[in-house]
MDTraj code that builds the backbone (N, CA, C; nanometers):
import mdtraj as md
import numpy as np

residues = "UNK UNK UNK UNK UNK UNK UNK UNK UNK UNK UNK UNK UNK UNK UNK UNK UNK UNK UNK UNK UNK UNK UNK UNK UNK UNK UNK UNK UNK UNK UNK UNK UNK UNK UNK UNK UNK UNK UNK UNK UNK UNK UNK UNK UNK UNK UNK UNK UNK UNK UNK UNK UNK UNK UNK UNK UNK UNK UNK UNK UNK UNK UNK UNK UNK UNK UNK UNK UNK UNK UNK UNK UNK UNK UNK UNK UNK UNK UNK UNK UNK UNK UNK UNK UNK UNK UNK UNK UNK UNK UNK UNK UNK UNK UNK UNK UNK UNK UNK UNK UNK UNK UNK UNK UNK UNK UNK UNK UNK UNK UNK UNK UNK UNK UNK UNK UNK UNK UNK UNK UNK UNK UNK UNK UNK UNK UNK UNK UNK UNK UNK UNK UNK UNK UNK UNK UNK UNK UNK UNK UNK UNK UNK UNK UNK UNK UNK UNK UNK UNK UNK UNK UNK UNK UNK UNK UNK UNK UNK UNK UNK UNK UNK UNK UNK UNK UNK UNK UNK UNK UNK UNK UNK UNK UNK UNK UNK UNK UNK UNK UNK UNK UNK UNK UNK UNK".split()
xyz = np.array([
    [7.3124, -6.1158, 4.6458],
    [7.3426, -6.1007, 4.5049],
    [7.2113, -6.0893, 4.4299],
    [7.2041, -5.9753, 4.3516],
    [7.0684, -5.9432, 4.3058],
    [7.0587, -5.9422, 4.1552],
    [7.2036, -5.9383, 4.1123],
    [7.1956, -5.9304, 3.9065],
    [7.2012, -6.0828, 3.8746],
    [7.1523, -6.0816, 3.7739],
    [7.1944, -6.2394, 3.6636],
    [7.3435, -6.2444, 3.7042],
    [7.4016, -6.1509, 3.6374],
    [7.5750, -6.1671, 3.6267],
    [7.6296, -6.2370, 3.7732],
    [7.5539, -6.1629, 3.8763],
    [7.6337, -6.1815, 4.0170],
    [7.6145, -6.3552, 4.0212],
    [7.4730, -6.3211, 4.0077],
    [7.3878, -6.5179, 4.0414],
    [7.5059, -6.6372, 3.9415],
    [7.5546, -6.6016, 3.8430],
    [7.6104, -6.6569, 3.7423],
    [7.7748, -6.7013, 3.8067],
    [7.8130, -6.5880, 3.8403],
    [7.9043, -6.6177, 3.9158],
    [7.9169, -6.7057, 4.0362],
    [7.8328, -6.6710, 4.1555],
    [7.8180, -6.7393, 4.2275],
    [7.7947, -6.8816, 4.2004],
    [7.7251, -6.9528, 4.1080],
    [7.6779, -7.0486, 4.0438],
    [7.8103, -7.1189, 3.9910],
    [7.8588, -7.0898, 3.9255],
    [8.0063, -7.0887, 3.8667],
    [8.1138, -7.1550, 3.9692],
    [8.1440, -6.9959, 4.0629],
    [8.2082, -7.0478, 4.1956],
    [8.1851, -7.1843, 4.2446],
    [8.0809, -7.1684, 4.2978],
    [8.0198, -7.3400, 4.3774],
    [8.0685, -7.4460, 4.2611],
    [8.0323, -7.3883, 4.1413],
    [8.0879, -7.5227, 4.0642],
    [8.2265, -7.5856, 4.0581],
    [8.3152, -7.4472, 4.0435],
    [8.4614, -7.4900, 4.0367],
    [8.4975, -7.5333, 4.1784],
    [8.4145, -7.4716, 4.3349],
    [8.4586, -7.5597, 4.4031],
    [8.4296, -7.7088, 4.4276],
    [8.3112, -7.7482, 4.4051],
    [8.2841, -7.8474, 4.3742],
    [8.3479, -7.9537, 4.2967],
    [8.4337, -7.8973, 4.1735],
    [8.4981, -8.0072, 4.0725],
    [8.6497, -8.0178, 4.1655],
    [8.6834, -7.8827, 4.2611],
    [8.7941, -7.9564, 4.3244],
    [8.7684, -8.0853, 4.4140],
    [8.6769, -8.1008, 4.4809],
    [8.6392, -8.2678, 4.5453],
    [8.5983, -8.3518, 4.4345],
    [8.5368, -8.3510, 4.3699],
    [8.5038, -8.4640, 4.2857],
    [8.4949, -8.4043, 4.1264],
    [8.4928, -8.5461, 4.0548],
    [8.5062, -8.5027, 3.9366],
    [8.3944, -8.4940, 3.8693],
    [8.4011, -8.4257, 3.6913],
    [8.2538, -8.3996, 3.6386],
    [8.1723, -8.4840, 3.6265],
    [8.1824, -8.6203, 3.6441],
    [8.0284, -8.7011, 3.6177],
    [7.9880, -8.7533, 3.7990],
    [8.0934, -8.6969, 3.8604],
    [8.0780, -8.7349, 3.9952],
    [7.9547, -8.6036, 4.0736],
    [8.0153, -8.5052, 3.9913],
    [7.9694, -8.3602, 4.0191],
    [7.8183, -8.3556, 4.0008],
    [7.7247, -8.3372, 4.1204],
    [7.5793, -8.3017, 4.1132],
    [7.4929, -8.1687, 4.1081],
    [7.3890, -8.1180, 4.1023],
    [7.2908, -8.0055, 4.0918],
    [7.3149, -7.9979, 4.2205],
    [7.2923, -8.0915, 4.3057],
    [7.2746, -8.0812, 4.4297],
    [7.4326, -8.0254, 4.5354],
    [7.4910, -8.0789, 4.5005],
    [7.5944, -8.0197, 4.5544],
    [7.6345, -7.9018, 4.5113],
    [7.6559, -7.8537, 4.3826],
    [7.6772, -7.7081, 4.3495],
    [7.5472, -7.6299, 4.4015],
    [7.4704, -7.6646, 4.4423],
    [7.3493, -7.5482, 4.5114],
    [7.3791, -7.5532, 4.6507],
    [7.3940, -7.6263, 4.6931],
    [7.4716, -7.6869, 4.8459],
    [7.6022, -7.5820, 4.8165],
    [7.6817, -7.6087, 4.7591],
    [7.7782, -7.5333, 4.7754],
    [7.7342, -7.3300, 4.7575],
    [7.6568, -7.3488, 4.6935],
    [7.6395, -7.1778, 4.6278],
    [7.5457, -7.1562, 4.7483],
    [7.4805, -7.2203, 4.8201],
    [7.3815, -7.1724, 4.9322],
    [7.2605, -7.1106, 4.8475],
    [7.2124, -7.2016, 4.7189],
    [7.0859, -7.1806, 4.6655],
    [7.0226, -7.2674, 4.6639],
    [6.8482, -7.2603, 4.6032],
    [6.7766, -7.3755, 4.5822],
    [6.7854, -7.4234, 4.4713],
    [6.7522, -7.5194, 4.3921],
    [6.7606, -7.6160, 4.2906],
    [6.6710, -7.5234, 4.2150],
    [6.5587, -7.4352, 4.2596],
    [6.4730, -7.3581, 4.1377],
    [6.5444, -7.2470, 4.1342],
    [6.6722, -7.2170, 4.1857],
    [6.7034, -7.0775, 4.1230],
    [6.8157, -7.1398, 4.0294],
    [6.8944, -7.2643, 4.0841],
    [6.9396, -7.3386, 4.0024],
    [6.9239, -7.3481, 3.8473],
    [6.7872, -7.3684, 3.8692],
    [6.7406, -7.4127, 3.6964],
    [6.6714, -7.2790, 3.6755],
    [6.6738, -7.1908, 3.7079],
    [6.6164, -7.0740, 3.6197],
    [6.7613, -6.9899, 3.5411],
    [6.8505, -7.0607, 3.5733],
    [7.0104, -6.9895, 3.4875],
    [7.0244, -7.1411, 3.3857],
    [7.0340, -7.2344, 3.4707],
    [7.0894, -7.3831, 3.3870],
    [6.9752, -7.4567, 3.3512],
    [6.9671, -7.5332, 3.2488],
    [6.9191, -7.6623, 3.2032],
    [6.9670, -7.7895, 3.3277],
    [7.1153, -7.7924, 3.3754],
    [7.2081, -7.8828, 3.4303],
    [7.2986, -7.8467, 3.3948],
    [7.3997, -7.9327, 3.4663],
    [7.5161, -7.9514, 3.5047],
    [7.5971, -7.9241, 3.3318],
    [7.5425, -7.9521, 3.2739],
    [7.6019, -7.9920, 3.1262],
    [7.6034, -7.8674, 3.0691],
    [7.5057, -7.7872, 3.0733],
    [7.4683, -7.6538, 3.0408],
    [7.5339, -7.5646, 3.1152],
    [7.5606, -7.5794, 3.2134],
    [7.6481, -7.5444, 3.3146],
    [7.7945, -7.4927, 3.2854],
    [7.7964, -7.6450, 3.2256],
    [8.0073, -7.6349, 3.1872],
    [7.9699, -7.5912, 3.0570],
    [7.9174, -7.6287, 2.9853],
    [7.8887, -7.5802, 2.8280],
    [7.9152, -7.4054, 2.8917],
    [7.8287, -7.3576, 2.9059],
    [7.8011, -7.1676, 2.9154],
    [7.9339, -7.1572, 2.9786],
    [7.9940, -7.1759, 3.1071],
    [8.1343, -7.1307, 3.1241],
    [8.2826, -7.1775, 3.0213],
    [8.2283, -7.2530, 2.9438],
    [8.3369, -7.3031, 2.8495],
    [8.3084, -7.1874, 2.7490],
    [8.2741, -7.1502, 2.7306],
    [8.2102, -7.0296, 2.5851],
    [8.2625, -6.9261, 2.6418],
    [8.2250, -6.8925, 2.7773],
    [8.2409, -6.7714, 2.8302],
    [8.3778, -6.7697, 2.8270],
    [8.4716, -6.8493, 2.8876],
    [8.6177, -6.8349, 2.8988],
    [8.6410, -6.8405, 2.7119],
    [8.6329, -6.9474, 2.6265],
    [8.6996, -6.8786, 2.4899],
    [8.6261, -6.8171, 2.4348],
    [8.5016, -6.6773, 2.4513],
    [8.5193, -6.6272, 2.3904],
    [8.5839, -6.4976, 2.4517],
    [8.5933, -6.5041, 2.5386],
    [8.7221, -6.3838, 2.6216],
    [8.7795, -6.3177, 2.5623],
    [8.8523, -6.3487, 2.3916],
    [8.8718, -6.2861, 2.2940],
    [8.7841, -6.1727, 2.2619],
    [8.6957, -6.2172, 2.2064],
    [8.6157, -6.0978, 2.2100],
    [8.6361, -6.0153, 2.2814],
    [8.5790, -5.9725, 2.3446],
    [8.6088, -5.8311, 2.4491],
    [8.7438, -5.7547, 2.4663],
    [8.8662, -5.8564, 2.4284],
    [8.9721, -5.7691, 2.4100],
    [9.0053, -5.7365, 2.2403],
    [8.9593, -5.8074, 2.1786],
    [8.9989, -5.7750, 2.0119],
    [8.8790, -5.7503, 1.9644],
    [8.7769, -5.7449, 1.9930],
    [8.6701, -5.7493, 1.8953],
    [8.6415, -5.8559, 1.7791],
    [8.6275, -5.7990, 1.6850],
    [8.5800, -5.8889, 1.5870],
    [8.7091, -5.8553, 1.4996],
    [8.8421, -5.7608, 1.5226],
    [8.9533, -5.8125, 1.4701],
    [9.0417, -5.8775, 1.5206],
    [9.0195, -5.9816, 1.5810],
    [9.0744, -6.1069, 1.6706],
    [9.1644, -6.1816, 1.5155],
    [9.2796, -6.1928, 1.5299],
    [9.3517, -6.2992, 1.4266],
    [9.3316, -6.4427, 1.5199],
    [9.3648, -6.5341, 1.4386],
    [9.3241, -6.6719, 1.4792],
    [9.4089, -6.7271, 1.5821],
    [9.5485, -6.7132, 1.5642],
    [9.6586, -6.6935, 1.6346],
    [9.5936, -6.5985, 1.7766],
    [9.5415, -6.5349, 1.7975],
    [9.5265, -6.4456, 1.9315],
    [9.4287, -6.5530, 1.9833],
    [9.3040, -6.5917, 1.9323],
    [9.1862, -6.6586, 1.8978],
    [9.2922, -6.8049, 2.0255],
    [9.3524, -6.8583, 1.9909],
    [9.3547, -6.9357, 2.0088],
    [9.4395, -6.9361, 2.1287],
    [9.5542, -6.8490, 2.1435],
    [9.5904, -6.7897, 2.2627],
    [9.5433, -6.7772, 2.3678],
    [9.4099, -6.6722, 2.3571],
    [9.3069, -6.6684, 2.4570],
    [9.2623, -6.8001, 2.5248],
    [9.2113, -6.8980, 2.3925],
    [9.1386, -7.0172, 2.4833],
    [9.3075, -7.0860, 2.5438],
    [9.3706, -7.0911, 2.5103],
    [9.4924, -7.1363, 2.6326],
    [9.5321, -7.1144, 2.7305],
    [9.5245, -6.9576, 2.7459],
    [9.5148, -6.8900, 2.8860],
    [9.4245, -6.9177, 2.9673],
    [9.3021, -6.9236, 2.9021],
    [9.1712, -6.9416, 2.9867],
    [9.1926, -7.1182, 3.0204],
    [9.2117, -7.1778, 2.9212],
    [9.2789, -7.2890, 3.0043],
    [9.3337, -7.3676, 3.1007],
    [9.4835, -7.2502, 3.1070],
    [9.5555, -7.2513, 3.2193],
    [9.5096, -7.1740, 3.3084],
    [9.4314, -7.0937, 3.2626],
    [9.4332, -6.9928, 3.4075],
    [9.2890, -7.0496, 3.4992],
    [9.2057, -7.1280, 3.4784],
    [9.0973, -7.2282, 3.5171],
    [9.1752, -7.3643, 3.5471],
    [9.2809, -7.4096, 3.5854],
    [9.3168, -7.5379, 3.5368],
    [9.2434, -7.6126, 3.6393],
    [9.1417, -7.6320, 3.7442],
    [9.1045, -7.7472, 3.8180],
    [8.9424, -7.7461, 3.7231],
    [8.8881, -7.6502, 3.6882],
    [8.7729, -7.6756, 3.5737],
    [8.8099, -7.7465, 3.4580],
    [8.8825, -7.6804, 3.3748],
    [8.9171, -7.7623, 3.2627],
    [8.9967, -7.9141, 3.2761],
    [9.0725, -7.9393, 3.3751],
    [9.1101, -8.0499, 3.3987],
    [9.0330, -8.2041, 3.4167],
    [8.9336, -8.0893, 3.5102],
    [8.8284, -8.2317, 3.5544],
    [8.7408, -8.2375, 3.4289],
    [8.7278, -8.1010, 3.3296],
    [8.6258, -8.1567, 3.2326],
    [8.7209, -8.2441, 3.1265],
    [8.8150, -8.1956, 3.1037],
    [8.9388, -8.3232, 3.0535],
    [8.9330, -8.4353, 3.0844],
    [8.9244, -8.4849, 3.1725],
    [8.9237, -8.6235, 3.2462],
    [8.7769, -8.6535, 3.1972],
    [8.7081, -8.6547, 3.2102],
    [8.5637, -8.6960, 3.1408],
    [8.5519, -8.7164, 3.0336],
    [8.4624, -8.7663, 2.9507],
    [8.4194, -8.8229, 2.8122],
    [8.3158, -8.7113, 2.8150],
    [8.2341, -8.6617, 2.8895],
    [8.1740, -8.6119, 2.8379],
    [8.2086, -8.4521, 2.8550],
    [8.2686, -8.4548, 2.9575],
    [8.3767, -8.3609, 3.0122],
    [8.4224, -8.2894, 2.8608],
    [8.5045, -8.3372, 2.8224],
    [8.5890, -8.3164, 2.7013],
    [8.4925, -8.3030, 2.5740],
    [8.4013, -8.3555, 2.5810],
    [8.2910, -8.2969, 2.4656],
    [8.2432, -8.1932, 2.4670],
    [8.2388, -8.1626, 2.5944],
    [8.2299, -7.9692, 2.5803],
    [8.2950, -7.9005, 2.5708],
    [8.4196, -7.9268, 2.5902],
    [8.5007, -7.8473, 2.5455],
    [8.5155, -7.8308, 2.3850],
    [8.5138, -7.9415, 2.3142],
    [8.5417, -7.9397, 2.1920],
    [8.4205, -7.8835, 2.1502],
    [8.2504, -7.8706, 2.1841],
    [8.1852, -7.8171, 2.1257],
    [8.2195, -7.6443, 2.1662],
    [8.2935, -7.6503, 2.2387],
    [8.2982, -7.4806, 2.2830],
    [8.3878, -7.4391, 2.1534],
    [8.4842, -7.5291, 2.1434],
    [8.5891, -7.4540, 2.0231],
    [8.4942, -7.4780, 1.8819],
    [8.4110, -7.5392, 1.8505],
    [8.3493, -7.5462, 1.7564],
    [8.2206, -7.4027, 1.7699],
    [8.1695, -7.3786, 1.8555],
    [8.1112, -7.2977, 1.8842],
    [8.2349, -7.1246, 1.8320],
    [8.3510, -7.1607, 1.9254],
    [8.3877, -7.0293, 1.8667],
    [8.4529, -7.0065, 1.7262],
    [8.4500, -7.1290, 1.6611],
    [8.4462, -7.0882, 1.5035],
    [8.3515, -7.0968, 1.4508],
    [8.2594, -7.1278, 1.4618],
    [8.1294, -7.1103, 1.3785],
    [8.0774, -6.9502, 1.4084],
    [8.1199, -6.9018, 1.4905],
    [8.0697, -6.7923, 1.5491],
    [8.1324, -6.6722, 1.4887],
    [8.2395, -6.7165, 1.4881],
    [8.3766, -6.6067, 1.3959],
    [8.3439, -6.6103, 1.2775],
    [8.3919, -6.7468, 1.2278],
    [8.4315, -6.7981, 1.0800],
    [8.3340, -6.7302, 0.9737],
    [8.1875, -6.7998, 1.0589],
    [8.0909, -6.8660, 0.9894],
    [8.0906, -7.0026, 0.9457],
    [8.1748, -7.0635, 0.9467],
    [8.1797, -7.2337, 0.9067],
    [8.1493, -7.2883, 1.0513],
    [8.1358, -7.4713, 1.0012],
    [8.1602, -7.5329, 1.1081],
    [8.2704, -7.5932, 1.0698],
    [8.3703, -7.6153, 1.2050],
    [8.4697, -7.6607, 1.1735],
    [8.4745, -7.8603, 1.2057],
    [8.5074, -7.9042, 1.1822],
    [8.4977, -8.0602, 1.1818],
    [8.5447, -8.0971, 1.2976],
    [8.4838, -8.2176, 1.3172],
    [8.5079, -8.2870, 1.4562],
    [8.6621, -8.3315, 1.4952],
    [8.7151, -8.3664, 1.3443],
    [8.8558, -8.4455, 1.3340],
    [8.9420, -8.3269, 1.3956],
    [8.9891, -8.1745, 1.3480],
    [9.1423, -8.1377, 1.3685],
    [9.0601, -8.0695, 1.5326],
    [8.9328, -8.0702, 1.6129],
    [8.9235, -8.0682, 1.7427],
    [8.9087, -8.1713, 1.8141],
    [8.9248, -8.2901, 1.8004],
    [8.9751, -8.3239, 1.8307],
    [9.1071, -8.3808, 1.8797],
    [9.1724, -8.3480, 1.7834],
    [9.3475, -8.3138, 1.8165],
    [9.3540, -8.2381, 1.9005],
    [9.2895, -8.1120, 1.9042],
    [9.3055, -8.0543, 1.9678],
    [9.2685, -8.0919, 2.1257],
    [9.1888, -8.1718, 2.1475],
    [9.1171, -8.2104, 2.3364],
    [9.2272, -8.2725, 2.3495],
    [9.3199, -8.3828, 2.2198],
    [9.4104, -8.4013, 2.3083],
    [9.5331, -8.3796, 2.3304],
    [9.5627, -8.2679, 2.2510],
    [9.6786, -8.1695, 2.3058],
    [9.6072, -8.1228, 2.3976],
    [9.5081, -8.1378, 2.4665],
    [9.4851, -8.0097, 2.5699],
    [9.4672, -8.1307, 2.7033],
    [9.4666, -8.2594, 2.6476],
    [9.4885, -8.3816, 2.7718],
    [9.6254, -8.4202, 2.8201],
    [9.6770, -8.4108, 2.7358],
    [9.8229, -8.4225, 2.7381],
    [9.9136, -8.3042, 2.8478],
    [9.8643, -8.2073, 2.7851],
    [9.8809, -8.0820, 2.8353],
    [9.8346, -8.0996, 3.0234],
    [9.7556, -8.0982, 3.0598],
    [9.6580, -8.1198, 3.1501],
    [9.6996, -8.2608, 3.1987],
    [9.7533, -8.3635, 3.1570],
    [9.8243, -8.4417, 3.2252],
    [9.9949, -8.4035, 3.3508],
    [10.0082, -8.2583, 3.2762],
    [10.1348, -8.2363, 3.3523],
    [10.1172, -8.1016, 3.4114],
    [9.9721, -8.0888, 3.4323],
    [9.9565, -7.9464, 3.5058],
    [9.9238, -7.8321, 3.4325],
    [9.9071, -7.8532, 3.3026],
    [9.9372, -7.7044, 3.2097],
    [10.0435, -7.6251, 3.2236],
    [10.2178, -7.7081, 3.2681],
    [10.3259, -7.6200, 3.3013],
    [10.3751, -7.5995, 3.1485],
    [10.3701, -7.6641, 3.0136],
    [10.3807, -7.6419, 2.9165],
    [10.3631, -7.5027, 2.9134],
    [10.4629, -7.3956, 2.8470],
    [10.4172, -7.2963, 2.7976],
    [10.3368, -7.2887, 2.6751],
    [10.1989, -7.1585, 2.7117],
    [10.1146, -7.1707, 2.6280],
    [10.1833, -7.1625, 2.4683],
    [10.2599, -7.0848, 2.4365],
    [10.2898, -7.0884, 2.3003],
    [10.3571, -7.1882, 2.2650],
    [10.4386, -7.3119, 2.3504],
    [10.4296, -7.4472, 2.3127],
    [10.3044, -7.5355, 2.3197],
    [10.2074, -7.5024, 2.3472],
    [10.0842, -7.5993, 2.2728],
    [10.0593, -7.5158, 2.1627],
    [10.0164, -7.3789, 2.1714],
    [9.9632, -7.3067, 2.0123],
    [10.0781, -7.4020, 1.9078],
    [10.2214, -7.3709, 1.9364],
    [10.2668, -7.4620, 1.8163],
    [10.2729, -7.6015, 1.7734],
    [10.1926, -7.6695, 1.8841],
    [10.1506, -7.7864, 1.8515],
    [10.0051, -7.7613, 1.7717],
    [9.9671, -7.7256, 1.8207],
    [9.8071, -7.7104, 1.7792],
    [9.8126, -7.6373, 1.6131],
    [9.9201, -7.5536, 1.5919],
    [9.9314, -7.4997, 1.4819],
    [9.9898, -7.6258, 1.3740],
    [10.1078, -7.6902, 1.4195],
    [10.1392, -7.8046, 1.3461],
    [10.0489, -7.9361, 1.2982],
    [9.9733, -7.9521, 1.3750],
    [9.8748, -8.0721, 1.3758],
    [9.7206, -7.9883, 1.3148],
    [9.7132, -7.8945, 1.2706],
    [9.5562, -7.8266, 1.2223],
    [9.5874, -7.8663, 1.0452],
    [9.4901, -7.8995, 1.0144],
    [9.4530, -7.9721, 0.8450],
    [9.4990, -7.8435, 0.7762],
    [9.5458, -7.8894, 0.6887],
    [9.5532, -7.7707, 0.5686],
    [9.4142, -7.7367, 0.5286],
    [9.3156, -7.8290, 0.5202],
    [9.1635, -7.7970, 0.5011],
    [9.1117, -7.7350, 0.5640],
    [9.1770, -7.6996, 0.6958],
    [9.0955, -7.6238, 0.7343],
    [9.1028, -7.4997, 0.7452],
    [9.2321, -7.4501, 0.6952],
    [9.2998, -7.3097, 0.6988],
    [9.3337, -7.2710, 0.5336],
    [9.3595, -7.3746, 0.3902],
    [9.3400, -7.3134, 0.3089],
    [9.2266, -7.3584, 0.2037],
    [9.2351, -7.2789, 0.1181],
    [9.1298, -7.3424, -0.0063],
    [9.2120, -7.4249, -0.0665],
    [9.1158, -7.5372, -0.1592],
    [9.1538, -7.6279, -0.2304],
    [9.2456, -7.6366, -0.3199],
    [9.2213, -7.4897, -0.3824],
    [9.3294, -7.4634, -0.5040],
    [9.4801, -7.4641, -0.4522],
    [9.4581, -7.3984, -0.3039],
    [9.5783, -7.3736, -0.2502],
    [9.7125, -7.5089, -0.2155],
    [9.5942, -7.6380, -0.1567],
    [9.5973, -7.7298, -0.1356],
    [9.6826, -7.8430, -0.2123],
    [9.6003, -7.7886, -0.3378],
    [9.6357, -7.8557, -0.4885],
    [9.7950, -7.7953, -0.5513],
    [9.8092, -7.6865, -0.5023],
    [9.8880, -7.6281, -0.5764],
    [10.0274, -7.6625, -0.5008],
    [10.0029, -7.6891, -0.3666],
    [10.1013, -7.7054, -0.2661],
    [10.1577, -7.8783, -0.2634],
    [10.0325, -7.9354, -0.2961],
    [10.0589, -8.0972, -0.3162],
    [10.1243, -8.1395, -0.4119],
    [10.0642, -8.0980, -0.5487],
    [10.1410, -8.0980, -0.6490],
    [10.3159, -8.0981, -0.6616],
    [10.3754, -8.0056, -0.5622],
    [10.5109, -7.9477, -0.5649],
    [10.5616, -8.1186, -0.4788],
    [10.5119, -8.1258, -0.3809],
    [10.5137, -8.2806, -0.2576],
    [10.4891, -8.4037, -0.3796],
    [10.4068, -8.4167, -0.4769],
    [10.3522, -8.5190, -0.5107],
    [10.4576, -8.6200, -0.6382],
    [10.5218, -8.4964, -0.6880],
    [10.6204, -8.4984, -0.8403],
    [10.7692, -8.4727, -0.7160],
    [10.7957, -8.4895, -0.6155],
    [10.9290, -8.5364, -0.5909],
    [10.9727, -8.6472, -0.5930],
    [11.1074, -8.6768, -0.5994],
    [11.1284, -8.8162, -0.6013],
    [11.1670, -8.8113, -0.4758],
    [11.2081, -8.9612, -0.4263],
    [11.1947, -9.0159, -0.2481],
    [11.3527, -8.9174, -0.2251],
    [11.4581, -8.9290, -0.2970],
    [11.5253, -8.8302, -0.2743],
    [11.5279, -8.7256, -0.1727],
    [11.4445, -8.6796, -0.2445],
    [11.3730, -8.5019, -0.1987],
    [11.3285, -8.5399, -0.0051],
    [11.2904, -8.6677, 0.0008],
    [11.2383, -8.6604, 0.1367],
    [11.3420, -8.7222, 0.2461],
    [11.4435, -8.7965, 0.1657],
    [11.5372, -8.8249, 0.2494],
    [11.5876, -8.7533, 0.3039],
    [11.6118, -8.6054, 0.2282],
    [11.7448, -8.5106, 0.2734],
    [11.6770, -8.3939, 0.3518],
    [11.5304, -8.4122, 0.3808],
    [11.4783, -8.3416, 0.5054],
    [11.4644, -8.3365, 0.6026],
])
top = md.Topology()
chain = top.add_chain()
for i, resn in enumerate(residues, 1):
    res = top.add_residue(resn, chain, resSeq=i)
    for name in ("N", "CA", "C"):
        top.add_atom(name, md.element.get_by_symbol(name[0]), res)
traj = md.Trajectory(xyz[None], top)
């Protein structure tokens, strides 16, 4: 294997076989080079570590979007994608699920792909809901169909973070001047 891309892969490979025996904080440099049949300096001329490692393949799988929508990706597709890539990785994402620190990359990956889109950063709070709809999820295999987590994930996302304030205000207002009435009979 002679390109970046190929080396990347290969690198990759060894990793996901690797997280099938043990899990991510169990998971070493040394064994994914052991496994890829490289040295530790070709190792670190792609990675920082292990961390950098799952970080770059976590990006790579959500931004997967890209390449099929471009930059007219709706958020709804946006988010699709990282579910598929989800499920369709499930012994990577699982074991990084199971981790603390595991699961921090993931959530910086989804923060990564809205800052990247948006231009904002999006807050730590509604991604985190999200790691754990995606633990939950990943507790039963990822047999959930994907568009039953998107509609979890759609139900549980802040109004802050999808409208403006005015919008917010204008919508609360209507919630705020009911009487208890109004909420009984919903």
């Amino acid at each position: 294997m002679s390109s970046q891309k190929d080396m990347e892969k290969k690198i990759a490979e060894a990793f996901y076989n690797v997280l099938k025996k043990s899990s991510f904080s169990k998971a070493k440099v040394t064994n994914i080079t052991e496994e890829a049949g490289i040295s530790h300096q070709t190792f670190y001329r792609y990675y920082l570590d292990k961390y950098d490692l799952a970080y770059k393949i976590t990006k790579e799988k959500f931004f997967a979007f890209h390449d099929i929508y471009s930059d007219s990706a709706t958020w709804k597709e946006i988010v699709i994608i990282i579910l598929n890539s989800i499920k369709n990785y499930p012994v990577f994402f699982k074991k990084m699920l199971e981790d603390p620190e595991g699961a921090e990359i993931i959530l910086n990956g989804i923060i990564a792909v809205t800052e990247k889109f948006t231009g904002t950063t999006l807050s730590r709070h509604p991604v985190c809901i999200w790691i754990s709809i995606f633990k939950e999820w990943s507790s039963n295999d990822f047999k959930t169909p994907v568009e039953d987590i998107y509609h979890l994930i759609k139900i549980y996302t802040s109004l802050k973070e999808v409208l403006p304030p005015e919008e917010i205000d204008r919508i609360m207002e209507i919630y705020e001047n009911q009487p208890l009435d109004y909420f009984r009979t919903r």
